[in-house]
C-alpha positions, 0 to 999 in steps of 0.5 A: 426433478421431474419424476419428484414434480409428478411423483413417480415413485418408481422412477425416483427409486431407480435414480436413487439406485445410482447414488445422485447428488440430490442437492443439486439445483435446477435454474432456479435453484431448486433442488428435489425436495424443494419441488416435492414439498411445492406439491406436496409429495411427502412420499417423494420426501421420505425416500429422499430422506431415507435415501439421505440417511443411507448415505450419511452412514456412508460418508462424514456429512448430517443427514440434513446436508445430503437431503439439502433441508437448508438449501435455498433457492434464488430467493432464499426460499427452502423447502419449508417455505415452498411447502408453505407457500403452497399449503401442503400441510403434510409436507410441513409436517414432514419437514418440521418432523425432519428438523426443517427450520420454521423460521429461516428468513428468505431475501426479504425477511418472511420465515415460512412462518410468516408465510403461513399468516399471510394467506388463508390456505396457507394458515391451515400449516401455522399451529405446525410451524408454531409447534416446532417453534416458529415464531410471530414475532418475527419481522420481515425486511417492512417490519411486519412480524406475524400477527401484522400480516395475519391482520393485513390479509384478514383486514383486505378480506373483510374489505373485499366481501363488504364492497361483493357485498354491496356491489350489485343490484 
């Protein structure tokens, strides 16, 4: 997980040679893809899916399965929403380009594409969560879907830079 944390391609191409679970979580419930996507390391990603794809020839299971694209960790949190989160926009789209889900909810409701409207860097992935679907309408676990949160956060800024503003002599 470490070598995917600071993407040392060499290192992850040798573990890869010795046939790894790589679903397997840390701590946190965090698996390699996961702590690839929070970095946005989308070389690290594609060789865990080329790994993944290899492996599913080999054995009866999805793709999807053996590279862990719908595991979540303590908090319900896949790789799409550390992604998010983070705002590494070409591991979004890597993901979404592999079929991860833009609207799987974490514990308390927030699908990577709310996510992705409750924060400004974090909007730069929202066109690509919405072209694979996402869905704003969505609601988290207080009831406010995506254009609730967009309104929220751009309605906080607007009081922030209003009181910088007028806050100093």
């Amino acid at each position: 997980m470490y070598a995917c944390a600071l993407n040392r391609k060499k290192i992850v191409e040798l573990i890869l040679t010795r046939n790894p679970d790589i679903c397997v979580q840390n701590e946190d419930k965090q698996t390699a893809v996961m702590i690839a996507a929070c970095y946005g390391h989308v070389s690290i990603l594609d060789k865990l899916f080329q790994y993944s794809k290899q492996r599913s020839n080999l054995q009866k299971t999805t793709v999807a399965e053996i590279f862990g694209l719908h595991l979540s960790d303590e908090n319900g949190c896949t790789a799409s929403h550390f992604a998010v989160y983070y705002a590494q926009v070409n591991a979004v789209r890597y993901l979404l380009n592999v079929k991860a889900n833009p609207n799987t909810p974490d514990k308390n409701g927030m699908s990577p594409t709310l996510f992705a409207c409750a924060d400004q860097n974090r909007s730069k992935c929202l066109d690509f969560l919405l072209a694979a679907d996402g869905k704003m309408l969505s609601k988290n676990k207080t009831g406010q879907n995506g254009f609730d949160l967009k309104l929220i956060f751009y309605s906080k800024n607007d009081q922030e830079s209003e009181n910088k503003k007028y806050n100093h002599f």
